[in-house]
Each structure stands twice: as structure tokens, then as C-alpha cells.
VOMARBA-388302 format. One record per atom (N, C-alpha, C): x, y, z negated; atom name; residue number from 1; residue in one letter. Coordinates in Angstrom, 2 decimals, padded with zeros to 5 digits. Each point is the difference from the previous one (the first is absolute). Layout:
N
{x = X; y = Y; z = Z; atome = CA; num = NUM; residu = A}
...
***
This chain:
117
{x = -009.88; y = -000.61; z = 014.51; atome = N; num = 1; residu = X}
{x = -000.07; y = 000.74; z = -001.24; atome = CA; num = 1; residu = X}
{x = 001.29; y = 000.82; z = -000.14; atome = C; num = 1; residu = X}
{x = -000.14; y = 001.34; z = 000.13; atome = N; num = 2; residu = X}
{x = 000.98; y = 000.68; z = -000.51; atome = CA; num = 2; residu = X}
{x = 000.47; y = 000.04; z = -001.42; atome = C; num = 2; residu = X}
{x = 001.37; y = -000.15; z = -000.12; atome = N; num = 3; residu = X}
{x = 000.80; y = 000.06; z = -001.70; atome = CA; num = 3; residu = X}
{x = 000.07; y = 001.76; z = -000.57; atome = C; num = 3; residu = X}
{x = -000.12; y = -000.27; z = -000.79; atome = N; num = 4; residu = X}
{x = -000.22; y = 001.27; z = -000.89; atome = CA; num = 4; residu = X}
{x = 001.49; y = 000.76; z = -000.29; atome = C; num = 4; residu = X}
{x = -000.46; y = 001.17; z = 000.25; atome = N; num = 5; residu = X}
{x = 001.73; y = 000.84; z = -000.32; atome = CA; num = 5; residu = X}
{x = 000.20; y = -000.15; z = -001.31; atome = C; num = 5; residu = X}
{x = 001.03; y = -000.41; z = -000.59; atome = N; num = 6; residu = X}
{x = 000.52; y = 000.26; z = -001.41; atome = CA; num = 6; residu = X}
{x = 000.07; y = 001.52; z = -000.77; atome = C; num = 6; residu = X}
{x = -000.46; y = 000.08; z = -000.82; atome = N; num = 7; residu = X}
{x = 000.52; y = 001.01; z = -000.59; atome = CA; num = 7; residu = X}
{x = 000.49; y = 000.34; z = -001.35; atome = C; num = 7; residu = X}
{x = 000.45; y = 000.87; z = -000.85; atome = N; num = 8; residu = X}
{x = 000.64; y = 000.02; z = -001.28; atome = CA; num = 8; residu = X}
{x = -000.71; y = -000.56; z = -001.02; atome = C; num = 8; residu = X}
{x = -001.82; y = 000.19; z = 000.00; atome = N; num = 9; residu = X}
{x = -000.57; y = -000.51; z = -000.83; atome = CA; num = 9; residu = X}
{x = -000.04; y = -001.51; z = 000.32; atome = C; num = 9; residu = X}
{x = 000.87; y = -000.84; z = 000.96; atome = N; num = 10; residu = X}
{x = -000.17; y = -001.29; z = 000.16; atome = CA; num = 10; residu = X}
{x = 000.95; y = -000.66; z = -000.41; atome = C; num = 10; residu = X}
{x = 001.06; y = 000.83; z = -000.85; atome = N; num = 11; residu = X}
{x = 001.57; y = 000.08; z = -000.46; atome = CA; num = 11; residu = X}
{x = -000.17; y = -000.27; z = -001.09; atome = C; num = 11; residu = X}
{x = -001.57; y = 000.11; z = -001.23; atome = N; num = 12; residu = X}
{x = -000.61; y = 000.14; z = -000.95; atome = CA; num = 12; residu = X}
{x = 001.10; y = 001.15; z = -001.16; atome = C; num = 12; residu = X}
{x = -000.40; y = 001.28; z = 001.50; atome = N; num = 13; residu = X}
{x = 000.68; y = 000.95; z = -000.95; atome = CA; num = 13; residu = X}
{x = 001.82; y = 000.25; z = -000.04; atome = C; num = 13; residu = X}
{x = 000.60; y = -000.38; z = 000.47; atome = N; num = 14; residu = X}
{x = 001.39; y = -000.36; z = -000.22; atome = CA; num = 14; residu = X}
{x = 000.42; y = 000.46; z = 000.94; atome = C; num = 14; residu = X}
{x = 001.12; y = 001.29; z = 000.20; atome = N; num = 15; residu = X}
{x = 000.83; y = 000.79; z = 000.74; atome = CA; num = 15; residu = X}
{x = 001.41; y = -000.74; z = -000.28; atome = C; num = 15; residu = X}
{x = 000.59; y = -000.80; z = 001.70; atome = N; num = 16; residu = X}
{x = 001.44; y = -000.06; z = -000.26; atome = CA; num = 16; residu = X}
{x = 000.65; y = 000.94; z = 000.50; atome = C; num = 16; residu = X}
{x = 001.01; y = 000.46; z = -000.64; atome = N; num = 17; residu = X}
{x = 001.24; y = 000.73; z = 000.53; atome = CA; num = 17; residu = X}
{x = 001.32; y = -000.63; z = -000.14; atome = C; num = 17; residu = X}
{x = 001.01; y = 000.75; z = 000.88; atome = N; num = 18; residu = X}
{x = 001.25; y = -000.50; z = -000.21; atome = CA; num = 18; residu = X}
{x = 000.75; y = 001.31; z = -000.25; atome = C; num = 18; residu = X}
{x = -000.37; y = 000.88; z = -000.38; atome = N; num = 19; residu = X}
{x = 000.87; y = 000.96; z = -001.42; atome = CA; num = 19; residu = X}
{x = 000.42; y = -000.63; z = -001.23; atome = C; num = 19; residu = X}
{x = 001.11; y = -000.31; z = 000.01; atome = N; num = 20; residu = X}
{x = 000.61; y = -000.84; z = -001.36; atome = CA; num = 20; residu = X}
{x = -000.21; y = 001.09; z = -001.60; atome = C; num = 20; residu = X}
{x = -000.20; y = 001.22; z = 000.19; atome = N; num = 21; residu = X}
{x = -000.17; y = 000.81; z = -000.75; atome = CA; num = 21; residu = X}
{x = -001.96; y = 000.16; z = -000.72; atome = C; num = 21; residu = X}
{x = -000.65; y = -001.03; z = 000.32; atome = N; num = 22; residu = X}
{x = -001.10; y = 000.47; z = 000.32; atome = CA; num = 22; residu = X}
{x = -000.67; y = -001.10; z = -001.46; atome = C; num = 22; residu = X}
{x = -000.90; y = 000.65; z = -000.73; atome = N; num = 23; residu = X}
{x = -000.42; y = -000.13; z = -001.45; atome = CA; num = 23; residu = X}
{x = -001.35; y = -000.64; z = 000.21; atome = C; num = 23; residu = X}
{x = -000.42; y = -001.02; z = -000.64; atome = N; num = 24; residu = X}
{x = -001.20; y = -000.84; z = -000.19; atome = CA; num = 24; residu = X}
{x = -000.83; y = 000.54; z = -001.51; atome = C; num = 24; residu = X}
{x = -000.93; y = 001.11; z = 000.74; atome = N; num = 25; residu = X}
{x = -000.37; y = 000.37; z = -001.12; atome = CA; num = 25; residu = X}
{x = -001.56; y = -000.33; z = 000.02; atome = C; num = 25; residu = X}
{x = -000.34; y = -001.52; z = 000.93; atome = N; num = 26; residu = X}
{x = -001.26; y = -000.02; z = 000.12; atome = CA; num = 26; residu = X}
{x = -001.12; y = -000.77; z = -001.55; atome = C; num = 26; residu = X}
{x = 001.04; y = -000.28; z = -000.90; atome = N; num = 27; residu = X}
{x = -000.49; y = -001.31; z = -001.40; atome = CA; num = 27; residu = X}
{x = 000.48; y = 001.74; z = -001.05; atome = C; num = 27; residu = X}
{x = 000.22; y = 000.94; z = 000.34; atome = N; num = 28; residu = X}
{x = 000.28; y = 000.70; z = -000.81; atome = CA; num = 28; residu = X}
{x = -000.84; y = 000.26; z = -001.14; atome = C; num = 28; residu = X}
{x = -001.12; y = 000.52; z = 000.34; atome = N; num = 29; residu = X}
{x = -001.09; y = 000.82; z = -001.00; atome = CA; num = 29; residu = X}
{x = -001.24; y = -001.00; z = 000.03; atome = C; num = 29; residu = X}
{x = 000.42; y = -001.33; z = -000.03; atome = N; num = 30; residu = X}
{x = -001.21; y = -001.31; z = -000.02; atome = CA; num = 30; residu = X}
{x = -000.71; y = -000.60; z = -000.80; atome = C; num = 30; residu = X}
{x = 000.46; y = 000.68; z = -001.25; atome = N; num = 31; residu = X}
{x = -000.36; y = -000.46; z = -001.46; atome = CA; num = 31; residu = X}
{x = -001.36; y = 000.37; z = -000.13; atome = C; num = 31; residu = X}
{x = -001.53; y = -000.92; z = 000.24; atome = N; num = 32; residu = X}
{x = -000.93; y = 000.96; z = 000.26; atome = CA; num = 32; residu = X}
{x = -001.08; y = -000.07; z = -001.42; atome = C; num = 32; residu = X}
{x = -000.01; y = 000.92; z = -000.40; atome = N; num = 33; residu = X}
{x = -000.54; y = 000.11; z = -001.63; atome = CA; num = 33; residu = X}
{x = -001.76; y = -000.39; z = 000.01; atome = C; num = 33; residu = X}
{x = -000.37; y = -000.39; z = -000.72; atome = N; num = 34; residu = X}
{x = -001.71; y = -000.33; z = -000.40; atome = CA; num = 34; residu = X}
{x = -000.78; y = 001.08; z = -000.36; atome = C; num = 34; residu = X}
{x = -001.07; y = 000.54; z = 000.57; atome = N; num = 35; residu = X}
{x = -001.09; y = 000.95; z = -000.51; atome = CA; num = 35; residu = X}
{x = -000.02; y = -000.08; z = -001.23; atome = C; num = 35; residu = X}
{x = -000.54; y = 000.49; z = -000.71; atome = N; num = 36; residu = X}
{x = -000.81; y = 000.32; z = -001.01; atome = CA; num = 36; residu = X}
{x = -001.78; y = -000.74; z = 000.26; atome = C; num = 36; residu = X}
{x = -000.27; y = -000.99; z = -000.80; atome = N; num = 37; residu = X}
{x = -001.23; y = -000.63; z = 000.55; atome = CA; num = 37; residu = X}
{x = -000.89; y = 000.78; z = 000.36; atome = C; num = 37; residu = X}
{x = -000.36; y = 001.35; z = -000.77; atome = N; num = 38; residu = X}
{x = -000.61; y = 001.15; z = 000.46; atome = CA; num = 38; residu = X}
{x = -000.14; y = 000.40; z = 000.98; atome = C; num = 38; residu = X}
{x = 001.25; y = -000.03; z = 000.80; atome = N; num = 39; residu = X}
{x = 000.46; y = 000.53; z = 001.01; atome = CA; num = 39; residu = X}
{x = -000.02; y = -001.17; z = 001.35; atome = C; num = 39; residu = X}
{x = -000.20; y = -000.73; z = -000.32; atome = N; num = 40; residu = X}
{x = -000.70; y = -001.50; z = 000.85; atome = CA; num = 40; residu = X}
{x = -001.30; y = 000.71; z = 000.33; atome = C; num = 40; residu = X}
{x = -000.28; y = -000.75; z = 001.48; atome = N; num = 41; residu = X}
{x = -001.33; y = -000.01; z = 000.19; atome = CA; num = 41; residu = X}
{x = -000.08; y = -001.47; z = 000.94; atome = C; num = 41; residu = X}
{x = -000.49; y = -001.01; z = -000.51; atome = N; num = 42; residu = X}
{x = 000.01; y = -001.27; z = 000.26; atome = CA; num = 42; residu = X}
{x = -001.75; y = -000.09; z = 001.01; atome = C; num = 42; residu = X}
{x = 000.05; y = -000.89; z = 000.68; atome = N; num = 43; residu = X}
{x = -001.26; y = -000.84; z = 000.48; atome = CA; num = 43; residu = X}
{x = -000.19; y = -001.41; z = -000.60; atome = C; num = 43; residu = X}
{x = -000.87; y = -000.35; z = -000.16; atome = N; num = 44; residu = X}
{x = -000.63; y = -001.08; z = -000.15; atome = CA; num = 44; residu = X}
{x = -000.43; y = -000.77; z = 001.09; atome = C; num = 44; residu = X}
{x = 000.24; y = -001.05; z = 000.87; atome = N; num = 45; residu = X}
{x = -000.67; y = -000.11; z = 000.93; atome = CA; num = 45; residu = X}
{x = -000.41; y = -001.87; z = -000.30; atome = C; num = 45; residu = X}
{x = -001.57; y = -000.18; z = 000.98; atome = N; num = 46; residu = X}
{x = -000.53; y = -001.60; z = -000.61; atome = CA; num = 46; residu = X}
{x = 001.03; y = -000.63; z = 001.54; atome = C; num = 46; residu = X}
{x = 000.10; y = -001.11; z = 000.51; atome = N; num = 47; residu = X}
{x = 000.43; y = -000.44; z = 000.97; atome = CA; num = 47; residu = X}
{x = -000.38; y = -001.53; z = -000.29; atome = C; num = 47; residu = X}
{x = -000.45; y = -000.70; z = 001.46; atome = N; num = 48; residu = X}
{x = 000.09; y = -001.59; z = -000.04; atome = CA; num = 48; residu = X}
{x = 000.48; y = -000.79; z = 001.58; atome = C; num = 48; residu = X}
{x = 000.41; y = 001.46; z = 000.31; atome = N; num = 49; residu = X}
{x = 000.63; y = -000.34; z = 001.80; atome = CA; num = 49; residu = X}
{x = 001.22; y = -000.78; z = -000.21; atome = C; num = 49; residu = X}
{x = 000.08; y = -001.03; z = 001.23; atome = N; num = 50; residu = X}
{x = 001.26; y = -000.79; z = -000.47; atome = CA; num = 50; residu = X}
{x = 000.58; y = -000.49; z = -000.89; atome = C; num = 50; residu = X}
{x = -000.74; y = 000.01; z = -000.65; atome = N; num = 51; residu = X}
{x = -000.29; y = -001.36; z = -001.36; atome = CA; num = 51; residu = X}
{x = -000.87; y = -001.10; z = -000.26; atome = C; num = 51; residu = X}
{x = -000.41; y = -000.69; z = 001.22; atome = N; num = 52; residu = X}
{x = -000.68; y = -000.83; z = -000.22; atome = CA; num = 52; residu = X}
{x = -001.02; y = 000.12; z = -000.51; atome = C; num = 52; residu = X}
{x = -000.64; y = 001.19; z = -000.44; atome = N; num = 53; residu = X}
{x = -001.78; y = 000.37; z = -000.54; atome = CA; num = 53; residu = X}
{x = 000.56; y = 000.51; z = -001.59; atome = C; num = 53; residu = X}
{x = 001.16; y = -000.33; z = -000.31; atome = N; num = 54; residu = X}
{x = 000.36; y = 000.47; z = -001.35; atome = CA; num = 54; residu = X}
{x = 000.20; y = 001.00; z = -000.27; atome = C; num = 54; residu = X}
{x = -000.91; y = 001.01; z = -001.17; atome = N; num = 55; residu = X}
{x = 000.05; y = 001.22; z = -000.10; atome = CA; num = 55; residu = X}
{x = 001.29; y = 000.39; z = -000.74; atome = C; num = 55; residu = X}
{x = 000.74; y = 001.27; z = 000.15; atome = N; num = 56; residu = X}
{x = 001.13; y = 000.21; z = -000.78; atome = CA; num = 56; residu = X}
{x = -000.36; y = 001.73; z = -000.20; atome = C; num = 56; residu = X}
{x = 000.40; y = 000.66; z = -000.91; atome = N; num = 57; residu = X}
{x = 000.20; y = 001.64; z = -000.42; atome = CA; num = 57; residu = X}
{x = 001.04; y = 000.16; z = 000.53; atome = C; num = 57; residu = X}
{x = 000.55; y = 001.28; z = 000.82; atome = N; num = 58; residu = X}
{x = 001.16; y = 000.69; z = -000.06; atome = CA; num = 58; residu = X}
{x = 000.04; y = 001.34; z = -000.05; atome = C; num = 58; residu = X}
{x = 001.22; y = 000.45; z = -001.07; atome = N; num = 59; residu = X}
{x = 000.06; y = 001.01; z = -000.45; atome = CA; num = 59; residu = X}
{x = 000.95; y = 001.00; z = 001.28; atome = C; num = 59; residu = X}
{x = -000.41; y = 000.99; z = 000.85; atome = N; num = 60; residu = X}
{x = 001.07; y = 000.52; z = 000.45; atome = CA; num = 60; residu = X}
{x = 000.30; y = 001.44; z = -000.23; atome = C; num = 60; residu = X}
{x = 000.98; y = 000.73; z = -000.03; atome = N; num = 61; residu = X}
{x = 000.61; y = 001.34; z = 000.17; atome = CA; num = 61; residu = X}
{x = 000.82; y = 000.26; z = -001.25; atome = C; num = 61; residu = X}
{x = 000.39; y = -001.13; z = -000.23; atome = N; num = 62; residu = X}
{x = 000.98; y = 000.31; z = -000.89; atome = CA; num = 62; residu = X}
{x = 001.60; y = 000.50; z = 000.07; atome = C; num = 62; residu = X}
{x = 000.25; y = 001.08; z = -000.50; atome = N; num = 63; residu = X}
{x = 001.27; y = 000.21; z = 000.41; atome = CA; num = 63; residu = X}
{x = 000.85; y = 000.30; z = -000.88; atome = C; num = 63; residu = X}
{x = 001.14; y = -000.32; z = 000.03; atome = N; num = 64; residu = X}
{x = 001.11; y = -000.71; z = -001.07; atome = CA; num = 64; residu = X}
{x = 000.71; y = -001.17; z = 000.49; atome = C; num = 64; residu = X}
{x = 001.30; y = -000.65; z = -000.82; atome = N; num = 65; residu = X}
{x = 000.98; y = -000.93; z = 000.00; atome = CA; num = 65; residu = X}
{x = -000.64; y = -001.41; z = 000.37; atome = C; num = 65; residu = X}
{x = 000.01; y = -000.28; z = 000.85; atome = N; num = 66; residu = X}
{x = -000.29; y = -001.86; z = 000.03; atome = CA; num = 66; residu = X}
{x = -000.30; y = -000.76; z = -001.38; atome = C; num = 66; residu = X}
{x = 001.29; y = 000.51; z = -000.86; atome = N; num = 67; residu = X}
{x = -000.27; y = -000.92; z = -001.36; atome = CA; num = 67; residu = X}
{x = -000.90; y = 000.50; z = -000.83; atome = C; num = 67; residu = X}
{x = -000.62; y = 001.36; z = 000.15; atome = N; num = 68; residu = X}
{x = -001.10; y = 000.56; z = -000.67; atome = CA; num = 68; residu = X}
{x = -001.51; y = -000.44; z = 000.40; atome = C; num = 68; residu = X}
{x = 000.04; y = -000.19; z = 001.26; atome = N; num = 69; residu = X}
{x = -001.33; y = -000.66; z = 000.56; atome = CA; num = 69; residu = X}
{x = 000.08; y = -001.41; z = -000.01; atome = C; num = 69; residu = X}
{x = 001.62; y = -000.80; z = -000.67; atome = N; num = 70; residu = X}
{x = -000.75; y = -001.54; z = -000.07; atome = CA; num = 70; residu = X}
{x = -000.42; y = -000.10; z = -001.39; atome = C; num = 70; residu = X}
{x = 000.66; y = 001.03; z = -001.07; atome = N; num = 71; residu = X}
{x = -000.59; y = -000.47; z = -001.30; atome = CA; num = 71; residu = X}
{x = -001.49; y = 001.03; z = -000.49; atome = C; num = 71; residu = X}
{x = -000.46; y = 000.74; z = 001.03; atome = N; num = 72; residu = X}
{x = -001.43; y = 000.28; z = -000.14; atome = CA; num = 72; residu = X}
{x = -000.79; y = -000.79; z = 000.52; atome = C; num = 72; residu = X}
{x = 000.34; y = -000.96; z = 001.29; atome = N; num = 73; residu = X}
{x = -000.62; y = -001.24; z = 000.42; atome = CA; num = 73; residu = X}
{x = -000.06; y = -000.87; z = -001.50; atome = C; num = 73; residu = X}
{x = 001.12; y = -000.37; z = -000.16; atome = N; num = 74; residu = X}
{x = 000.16; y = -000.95; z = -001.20; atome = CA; num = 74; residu = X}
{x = -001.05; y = 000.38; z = -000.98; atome = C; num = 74; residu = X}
{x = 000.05; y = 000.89; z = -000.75; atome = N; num = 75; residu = X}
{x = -001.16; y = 000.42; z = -001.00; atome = CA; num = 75; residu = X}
{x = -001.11; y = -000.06; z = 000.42; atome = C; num = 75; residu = X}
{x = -000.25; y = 000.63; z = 001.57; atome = N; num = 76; residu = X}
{x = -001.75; y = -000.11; z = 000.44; atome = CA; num = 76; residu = X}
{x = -000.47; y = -001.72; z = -000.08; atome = C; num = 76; residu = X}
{x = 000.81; y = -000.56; z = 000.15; atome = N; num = 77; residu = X}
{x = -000.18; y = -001.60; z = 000.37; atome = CA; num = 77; residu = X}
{x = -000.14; y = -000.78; z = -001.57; atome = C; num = 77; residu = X}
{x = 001.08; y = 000.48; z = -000.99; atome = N; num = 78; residu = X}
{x = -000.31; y = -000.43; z = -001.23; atome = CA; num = 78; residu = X}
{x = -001.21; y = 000.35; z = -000.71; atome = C; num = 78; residu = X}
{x = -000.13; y = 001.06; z = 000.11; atome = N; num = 79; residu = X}
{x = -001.69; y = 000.64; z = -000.33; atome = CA; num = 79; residu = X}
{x = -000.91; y = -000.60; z = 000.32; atome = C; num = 79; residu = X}
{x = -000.10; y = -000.24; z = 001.78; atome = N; num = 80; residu = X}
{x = -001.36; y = -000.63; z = 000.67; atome = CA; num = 80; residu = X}
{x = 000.31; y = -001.27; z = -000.13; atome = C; num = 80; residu = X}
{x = 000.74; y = -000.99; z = -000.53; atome = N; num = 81; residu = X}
{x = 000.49; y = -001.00; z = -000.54; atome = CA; num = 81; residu = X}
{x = -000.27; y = -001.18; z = 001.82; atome = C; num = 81; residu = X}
{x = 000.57; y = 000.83; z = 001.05; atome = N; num = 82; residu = X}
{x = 000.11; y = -000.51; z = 000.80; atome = CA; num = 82; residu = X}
{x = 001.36; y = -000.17; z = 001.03; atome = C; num = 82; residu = X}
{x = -000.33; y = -000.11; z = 001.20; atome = N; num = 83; residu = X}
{x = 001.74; y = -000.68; z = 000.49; atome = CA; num = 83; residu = X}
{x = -000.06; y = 001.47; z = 001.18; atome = C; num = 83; residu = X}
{x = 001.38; y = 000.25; z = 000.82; atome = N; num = 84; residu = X}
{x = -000.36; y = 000.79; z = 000.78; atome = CA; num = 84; residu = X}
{x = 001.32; y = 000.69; z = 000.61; atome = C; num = 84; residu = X}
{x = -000.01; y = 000.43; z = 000.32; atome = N; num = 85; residu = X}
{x = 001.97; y = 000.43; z = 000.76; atome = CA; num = 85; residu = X}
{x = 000.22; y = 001.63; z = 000.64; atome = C; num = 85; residu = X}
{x = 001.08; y = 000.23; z = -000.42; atome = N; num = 86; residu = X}
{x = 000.39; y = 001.34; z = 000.78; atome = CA; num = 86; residu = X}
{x = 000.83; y = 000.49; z = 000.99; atome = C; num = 86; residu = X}
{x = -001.11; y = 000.31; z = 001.02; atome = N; num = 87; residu = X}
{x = 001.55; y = 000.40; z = 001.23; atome = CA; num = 87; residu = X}
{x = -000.36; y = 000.65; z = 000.97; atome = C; num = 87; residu = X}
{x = 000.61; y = 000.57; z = 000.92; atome = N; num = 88; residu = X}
{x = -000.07; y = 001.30; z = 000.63; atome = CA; num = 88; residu = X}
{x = -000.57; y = 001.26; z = -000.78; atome = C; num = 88; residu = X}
{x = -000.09; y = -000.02; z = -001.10; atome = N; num = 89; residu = X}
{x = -000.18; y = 001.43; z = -001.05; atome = CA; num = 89; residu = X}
{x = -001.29; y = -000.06; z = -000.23; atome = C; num = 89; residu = X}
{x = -000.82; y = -001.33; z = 000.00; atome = N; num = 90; residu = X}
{x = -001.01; y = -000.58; z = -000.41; atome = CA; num = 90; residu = X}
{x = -000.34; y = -000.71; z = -001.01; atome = C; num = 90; residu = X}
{x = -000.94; y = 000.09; z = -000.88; atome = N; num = 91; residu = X}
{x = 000.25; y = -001.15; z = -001.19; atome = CA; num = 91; residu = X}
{x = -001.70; y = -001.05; z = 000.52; atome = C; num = 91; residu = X}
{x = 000.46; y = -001.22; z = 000.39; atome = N; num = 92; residu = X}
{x = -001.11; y = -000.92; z = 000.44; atome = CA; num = 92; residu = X}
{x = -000.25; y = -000.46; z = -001.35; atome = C; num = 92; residu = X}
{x = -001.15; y = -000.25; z = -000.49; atome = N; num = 93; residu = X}
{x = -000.71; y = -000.59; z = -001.06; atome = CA; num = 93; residu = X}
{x = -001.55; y = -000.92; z = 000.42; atome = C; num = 93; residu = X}
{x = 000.56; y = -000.96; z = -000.47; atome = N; num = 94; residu = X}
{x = -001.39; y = -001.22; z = 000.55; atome = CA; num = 94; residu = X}
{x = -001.06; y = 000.20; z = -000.56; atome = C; num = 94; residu = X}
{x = -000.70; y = 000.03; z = 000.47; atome = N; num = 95; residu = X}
{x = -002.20; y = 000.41; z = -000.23; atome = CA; num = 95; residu = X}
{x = -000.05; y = 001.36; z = 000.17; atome = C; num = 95; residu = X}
{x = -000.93; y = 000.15; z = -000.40; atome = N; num = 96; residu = X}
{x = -001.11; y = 001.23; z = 000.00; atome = CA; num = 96; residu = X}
{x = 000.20; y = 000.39; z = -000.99; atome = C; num = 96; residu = X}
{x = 000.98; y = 000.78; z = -000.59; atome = N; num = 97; residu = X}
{x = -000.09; y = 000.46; z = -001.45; atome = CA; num = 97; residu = X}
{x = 000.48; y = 001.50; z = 000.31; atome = C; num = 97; residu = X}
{x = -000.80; y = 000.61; z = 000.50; atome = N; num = 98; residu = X}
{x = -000.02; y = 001.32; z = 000.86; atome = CA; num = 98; residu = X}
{x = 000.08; y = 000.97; z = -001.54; atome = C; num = 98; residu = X}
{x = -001.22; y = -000.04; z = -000.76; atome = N; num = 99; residu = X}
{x = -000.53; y = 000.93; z = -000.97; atome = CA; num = 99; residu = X}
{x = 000.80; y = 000.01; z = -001.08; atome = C; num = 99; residu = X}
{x = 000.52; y = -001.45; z = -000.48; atome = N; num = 100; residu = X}
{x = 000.98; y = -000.48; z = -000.88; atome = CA; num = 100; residu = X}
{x = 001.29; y = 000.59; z = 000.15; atome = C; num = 100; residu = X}
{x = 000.71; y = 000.11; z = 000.88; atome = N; num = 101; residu = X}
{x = 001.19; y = 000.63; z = 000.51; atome = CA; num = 101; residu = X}
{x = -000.33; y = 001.16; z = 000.13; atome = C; num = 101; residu = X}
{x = -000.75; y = 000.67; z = 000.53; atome = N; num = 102; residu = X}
{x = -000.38; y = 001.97; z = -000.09; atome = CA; num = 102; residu = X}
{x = 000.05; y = 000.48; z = -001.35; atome = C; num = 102; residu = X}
{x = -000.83; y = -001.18; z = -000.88; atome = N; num = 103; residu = X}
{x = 000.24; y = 000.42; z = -001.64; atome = CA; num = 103; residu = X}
{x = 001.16; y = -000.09; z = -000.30; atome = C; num = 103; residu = X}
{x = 001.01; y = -001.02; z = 000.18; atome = N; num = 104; residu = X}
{x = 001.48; y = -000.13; z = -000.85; atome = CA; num = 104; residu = X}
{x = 000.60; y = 001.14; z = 000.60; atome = C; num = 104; residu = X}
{x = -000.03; y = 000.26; z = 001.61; atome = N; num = 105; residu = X}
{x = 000.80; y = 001.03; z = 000.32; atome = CA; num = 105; residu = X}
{x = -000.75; y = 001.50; z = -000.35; atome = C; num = 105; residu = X}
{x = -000.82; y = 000.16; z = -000.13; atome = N; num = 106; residu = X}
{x = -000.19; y = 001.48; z = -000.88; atome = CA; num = 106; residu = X}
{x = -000.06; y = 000.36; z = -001.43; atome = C; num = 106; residu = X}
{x = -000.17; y = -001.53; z = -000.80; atome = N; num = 107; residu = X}
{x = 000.56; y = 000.13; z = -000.93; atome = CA; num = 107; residu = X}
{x = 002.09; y = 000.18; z = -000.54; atome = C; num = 107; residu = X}
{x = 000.18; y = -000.45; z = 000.96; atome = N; num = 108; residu = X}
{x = 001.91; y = 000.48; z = 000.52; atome = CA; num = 108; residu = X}
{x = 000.00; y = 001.32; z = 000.67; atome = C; num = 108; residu = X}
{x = -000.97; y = 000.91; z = 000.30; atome = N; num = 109; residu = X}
{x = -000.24; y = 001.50; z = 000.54; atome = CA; num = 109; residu = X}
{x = 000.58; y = -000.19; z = 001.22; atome = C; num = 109; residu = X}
{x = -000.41; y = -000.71; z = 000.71; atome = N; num = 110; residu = X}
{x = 000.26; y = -000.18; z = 001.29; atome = CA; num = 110; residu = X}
{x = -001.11; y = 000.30; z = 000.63; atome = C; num = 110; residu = X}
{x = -000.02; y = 000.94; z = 000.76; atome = N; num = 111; residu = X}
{x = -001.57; y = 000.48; z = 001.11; atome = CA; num = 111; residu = X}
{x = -000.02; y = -001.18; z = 001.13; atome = C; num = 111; residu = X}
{x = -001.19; y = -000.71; z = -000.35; atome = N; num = 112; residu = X}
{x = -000.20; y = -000.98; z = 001.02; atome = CA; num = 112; residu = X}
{x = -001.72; y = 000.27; z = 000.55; atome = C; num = 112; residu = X}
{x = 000.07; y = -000.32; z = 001.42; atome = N; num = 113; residu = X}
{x = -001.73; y = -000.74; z = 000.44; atome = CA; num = 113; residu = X}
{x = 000.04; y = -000.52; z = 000.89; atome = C; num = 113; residu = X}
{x = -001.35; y = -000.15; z = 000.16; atome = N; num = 114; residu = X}
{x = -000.38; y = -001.35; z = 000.32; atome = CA; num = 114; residu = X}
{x = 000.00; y = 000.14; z = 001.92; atome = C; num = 114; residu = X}
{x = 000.43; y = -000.48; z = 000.86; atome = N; num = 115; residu = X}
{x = -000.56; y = -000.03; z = 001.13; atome = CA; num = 115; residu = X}
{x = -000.12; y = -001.52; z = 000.37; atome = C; num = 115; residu = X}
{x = -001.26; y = 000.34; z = 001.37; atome = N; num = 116; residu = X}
{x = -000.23; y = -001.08; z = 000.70; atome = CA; num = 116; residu = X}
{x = -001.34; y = -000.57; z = -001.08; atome = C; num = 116; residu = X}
{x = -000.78; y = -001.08; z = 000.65; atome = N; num = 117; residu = X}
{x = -001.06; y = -000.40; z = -000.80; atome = CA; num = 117; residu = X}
{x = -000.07; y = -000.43; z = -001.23; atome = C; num = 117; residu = X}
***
């Protein structure tokens, strides 16, 4: 088996130099602001892969701050008065409450639909 050449994207991004003069301006402009829910266009998707047969909702394409997509998780979950977690820019919500969640989020003017069965 041949080993794989390294390359910069295997550096995860990160240029060293040894110019002592040389400015880290990569965290500069990182502050990353939240749509306008309007301006969201979310999926709905059903899923029960790798869960043991247990159906869960997840919401994806949300884009905005980490802490903005855990407390829209938080509210979708208090609403559907169920349990459910957020991560990789996903909000997982337990059951089938596909239609229930399309309503709260377009009633918040968030453009959402439905894919997958």
C-alpha cells in the first residue's frame, strides 16, 4: 500500500512561516452573523438510519452562530414537547413531527420544506 503525499489541506489549513514580521490574520473577520429567518431556507428531513429503527426529524441548512442554532433547536423541542440534540449545523428532534416543525418554523418566517418521504 502506498502512503499518501501530504498536503496543505492536511495541515487543516495552517501556513507555517519563519518571518518574525508575519501577522495572523486568519480569526480576523470570524464573527459570523445569523440570517434573517426569511432569508433561511431550511430542509426538513424524516430519518431512522442508525438509530436503531427510531425515527428522528432533522432540520438542515441553517446558517448562522452555533449559539443561534442551539436555541432554535431548544424552542423546536419545547414546542414538540420532545427530546433531541444539535450538531454539525443540524437540529435532531425525536419522532416524526415533520408537519409540526414546518408550522413553528414558518410561522418564525423561516422558508422551510419538506424532503425525502
Amino acid at each position: 500500500m502506498a502512503k499518501k503525499k501530504m498536503g496543505l489541506e492536511d495541515l487543516g489549513g495552517l501556513v507555517y512561516s519563519t518571518n518574525d514580521n508575519l501577522e495572523n490574520t486568519a480569526n480576523e473577520n470570524e464573527a459570523e452573523e445569523s440570517l434573517e429567518p426569511r432569508e433561511q431556507y431550511l430542509e426538513a428531513h424524516f430519518s431512522n438510519k442508525g438509530r436503531g429503527g427510531k425515527t428522528v426529524t432533522i432540520i438542515k441548512g441553517f446558517q448562522g452562530p452555533e449559539e443561534d442554532l442551539i436555541a432554535l433547536g431548544k424552542k423546536l423541542k419545547k414546542k414538540c414537547g420532545v427530546g433531541g440534540s444539535t450538531k454539525d449545523g443540524e437540529i435532531i428532534i425525536q419522532g416524526d413531527d415533520r408537519e409540526k416543525i414546518m408550522e413553528l418554523l414558518r410561522k418564525d418566517s423561516y422558508n422551510v420544506k419538506r424532503v425525502g418521504g
